[in-house]
C-alpha positions as CSV (number, residue, x, y, z in Angstrom):
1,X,16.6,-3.6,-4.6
2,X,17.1,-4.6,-1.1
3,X,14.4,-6.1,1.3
4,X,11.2,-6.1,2.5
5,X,11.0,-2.9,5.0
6,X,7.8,-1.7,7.4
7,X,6.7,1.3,5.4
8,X,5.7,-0.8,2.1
9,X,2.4,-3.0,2.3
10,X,3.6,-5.6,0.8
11,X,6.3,-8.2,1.2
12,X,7.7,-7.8,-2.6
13,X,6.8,-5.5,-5.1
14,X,2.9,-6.5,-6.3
15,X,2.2,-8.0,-3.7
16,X,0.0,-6.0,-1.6
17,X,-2.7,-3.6,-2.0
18,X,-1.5,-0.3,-3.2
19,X,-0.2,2.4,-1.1
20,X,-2.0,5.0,-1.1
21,X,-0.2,8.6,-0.5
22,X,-1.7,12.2,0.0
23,X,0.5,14.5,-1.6
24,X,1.2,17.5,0.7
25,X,-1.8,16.3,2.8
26,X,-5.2,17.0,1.1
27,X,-6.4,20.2,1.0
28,X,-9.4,21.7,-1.7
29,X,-8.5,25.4,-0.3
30,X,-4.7,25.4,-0.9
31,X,-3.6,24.3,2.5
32,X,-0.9,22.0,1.4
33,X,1.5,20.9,4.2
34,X,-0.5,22.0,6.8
35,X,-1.7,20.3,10.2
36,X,-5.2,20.7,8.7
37,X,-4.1,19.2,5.6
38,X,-2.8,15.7,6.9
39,X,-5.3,15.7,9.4
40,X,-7.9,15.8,6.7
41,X,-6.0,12.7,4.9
42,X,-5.6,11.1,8.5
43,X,-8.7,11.1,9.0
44,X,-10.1,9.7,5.3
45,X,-8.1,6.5,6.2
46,X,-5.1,7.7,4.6
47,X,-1.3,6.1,6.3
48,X,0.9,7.1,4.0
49,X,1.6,11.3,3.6
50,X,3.1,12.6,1.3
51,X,5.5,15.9,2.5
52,X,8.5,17.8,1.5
53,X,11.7,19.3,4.2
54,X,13.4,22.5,4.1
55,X,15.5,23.9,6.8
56,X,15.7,27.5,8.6
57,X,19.2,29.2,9.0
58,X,18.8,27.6,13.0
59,X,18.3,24.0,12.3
60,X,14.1,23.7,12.5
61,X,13.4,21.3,10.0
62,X,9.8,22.5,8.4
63,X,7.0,20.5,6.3
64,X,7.6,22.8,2.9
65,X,7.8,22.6,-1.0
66,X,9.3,25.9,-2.3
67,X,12.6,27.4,-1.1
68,X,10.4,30.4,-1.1
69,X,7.5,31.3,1.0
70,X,5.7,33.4,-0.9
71,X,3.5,31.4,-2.9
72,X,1.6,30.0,-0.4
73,X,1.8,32.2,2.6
74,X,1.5,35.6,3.5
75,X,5.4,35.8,3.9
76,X,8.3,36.3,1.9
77,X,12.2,35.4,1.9
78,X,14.0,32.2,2.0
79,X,13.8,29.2,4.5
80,X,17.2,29.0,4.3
81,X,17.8,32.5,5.4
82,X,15.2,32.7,7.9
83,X,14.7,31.8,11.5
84,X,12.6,29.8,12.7
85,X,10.4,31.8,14.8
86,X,10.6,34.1,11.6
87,X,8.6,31.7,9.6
88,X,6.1,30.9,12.7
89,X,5.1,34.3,11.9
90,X,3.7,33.2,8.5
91,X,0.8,31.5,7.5
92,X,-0.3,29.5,4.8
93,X,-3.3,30.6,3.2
94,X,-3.6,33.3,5.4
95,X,-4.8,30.9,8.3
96,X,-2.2,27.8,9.0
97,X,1.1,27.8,10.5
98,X,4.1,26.3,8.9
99,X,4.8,23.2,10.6
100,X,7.4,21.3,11.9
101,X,8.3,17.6,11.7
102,X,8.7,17.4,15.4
103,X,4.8,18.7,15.1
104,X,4.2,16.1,12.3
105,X,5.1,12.4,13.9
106,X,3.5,14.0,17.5
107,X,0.2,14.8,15.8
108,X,0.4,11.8,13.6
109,X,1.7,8.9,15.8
110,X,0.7,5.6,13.3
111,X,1.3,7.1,9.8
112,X,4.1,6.9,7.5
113,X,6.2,9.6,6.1
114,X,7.5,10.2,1.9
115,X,9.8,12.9,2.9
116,X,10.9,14.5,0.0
117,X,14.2,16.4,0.7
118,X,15.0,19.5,-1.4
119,X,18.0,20.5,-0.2
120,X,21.4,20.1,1.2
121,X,20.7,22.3,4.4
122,X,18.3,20.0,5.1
123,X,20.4,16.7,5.0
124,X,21.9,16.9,8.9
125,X,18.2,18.2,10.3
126,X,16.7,15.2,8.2
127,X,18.9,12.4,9.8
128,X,18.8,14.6,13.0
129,X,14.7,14.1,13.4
130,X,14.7,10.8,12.5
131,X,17.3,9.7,14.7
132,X,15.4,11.8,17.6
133,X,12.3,10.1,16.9
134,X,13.2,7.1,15.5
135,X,11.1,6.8,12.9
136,X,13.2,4.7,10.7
137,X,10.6,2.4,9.6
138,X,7.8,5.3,9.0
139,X,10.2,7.2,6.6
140,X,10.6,7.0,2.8
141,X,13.4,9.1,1.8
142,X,13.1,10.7,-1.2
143,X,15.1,13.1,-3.7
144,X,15.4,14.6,-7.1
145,X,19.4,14.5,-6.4
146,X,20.7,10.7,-5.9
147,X,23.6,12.7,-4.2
148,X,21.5,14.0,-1.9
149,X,19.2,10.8,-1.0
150,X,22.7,9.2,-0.5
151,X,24.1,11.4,2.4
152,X,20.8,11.3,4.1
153,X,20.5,7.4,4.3
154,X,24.3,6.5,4.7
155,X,24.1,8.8,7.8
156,X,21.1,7.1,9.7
157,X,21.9,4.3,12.2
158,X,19.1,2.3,10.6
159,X,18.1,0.9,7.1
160,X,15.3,3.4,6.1
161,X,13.4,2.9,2.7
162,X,14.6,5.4,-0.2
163,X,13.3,6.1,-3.6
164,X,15.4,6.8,-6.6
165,X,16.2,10.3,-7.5
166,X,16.1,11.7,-11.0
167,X,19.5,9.9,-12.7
168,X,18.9,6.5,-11.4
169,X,15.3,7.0,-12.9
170,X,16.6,7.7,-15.6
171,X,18.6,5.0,-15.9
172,X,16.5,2.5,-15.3
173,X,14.1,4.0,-18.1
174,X,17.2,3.8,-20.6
175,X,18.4,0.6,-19.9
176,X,16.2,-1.7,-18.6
177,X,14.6,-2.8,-21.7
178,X,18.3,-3.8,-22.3
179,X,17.8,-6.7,-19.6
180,X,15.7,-9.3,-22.0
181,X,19.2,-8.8,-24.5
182,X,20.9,-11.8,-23.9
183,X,24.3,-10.6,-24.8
184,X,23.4,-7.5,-22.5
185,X,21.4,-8.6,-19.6
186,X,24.0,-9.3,-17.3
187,X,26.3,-6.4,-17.7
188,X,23.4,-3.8,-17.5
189,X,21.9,-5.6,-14.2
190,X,25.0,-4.7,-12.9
191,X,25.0,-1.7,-13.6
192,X,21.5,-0.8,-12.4
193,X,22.3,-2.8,-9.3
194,X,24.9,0.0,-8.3
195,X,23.1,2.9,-9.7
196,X,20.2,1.6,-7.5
197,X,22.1,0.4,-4.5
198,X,19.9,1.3,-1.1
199,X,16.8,2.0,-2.9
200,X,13.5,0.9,-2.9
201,X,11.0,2.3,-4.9
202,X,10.9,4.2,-8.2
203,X,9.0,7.2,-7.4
204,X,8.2,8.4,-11.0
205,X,5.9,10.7,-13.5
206,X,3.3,8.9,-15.9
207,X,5.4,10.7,-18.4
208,X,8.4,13.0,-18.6
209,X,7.7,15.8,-21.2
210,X,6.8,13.3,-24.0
211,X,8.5,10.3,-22.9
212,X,6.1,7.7,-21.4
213,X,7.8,6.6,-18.1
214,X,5.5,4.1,-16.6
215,X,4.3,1.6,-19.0
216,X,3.7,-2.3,-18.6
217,X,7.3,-3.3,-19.5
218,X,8.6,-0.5,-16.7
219,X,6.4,-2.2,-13.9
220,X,7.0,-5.6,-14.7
221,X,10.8,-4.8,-15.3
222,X,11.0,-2.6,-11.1
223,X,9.5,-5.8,-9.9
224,X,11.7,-8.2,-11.6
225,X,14.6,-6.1,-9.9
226,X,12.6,-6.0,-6.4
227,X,11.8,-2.3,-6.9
228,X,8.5,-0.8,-6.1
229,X,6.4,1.7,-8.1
230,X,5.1,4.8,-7.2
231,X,3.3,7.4,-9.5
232,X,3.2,11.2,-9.1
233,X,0.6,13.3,-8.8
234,X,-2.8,11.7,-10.0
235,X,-5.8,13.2,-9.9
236,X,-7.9,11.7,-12.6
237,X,-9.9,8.4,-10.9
238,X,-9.7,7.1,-14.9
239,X,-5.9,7.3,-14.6
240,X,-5.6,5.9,-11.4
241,X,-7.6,2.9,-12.5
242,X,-5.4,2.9,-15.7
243,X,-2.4,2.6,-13.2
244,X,-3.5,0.4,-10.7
245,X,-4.4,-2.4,-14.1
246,X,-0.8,-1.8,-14.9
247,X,0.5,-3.1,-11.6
248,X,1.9,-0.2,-9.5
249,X,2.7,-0.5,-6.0
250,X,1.2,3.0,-5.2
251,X,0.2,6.3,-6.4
252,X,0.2,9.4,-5.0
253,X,-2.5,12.3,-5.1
254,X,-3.6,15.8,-4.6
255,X,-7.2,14.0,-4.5
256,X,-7.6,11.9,-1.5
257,X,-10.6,11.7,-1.3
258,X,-11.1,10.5,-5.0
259,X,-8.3,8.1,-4.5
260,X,-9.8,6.6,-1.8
261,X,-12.9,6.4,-3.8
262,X,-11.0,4.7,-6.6
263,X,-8.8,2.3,-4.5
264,X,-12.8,1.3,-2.7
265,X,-14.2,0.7,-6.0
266,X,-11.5,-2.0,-6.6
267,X,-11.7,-3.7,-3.0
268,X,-7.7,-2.5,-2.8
269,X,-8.6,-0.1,0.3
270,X,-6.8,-0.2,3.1
């Protein structure tokens, strides 16, 4: 709900062509936040990846989505009680290191960064990297905990775009149908105002369980509030074009290449 920033392609919400995110990098074999991955999305045309940050017992803030390694590496144990040359030791799928951020913006010097941060290690080293960078206008930050986005962005010396966590979203599900109530409008602008204070975009499910989330009323109701819209994770080129009719600002995909495909079909690449 604030203004226009770098890492958005358009001036206002629905204004530009959509963004178009890899999720974790694109990988068919697994490799999700790899080198390989985003280098593989980097090199489809892609600008905008997708990642997530956790942070070893020393500080080295690594491109990661569980709290555990052993789902996708040959490793075990927590990031959070590891070292970090105990988790270069790993590798994902058997073949690729672990990487860093400092390894991320070097390999990747023009893209742009959804840095999803899930934890509260991980707030000082996030702030840390971008400040050593300064990569303030390639960085989305992004949380399921509101708390959490909060300490990140109120600590950098720079406005940064942020996405809503999981209680402003909700929020804004709940109550901003109330907006077209005349006797309620005002009051529950307000409130969203402050529950959505600093952020950007709504980055958001299709559904939650069987609640739709993102329906025409939703996307016309983020943009009337200056909020973009971002969709997690699609992977169906129908649904994507379903989505994109409806307005959003960007979706975000396992499926690069189809959503480059999709975005192609529509004249809305690049």
């Amino acid at each position: 709900m604030t203004g226009t920033l770098p890492y958005f392609s358009g001036p206002v919400p629905g204004s530009g062509n959509p963004v178009a995110m890899a999720h974790r990098g694109f990988s068919l074999a697994g490799l999700e936040n790899t080198l390989a991955a985003f280098r593989a999305a980097v090199e489809l045309g892609f600008s905008h990846l997708e990642t997530d940050v956790h942070t070893t017992s020393d500080g080295e803030l690594l491109l990661f989505h569980d709290r555990t390694l052993g789902r996708v590496t040959d490793g075990h144990g927590r990031i959070h009680d590891l070292t970090a040359d105990e988790v270069r030791r790993v590798r994902i799928g058997g073949t690729e290191p672990v990487p860093t951020f400092d390894e991320l913006v070097a390999a990747f010097p023009d893209a742009r960064f959804n840095l999803d941060v899930k934890d509260w290690h991980s707030v000082p080293s996030v702030v840390a990297a971008i400040e050593r960078h300064q990569v303030h206008d390639r960085v989305l930050i992004a949380s399921f905990s509101d708390r959490r986005r909060r300490a990140v962005v109120k600590q950098l010396s720079r406005r940064t775009a942020a996405s809503a966590g999981t209680l402003a979203n909700a929020l804004f599900l709940v109550l901003g149908p109330l907006l077209s109530v005349p006797a309620l409008g005002s009051p529950v602008r307000a409130v969203l105002r402050r529950a959505l204070h600093g952020v950007d975009a709504l980055q958001v499910p299709v559904r939650y369980r069987a609640i739709p989330v993102v329906t025409p009323g939703f996307v016309r109701r983020a943009h009337q509030l200056g909020l973009y819209v971002h969709v997690w994770t699609i992977n169906n080129p129908a649904e994507m074009h379903r989505l994109l009719d409806l307005g959003v600002d960007g979706l975000v995909s396992d499926r690069a290449d189809l959503l480059k495909d999709v975005l192609q079909s529509r004249g809305q690449w690049g």
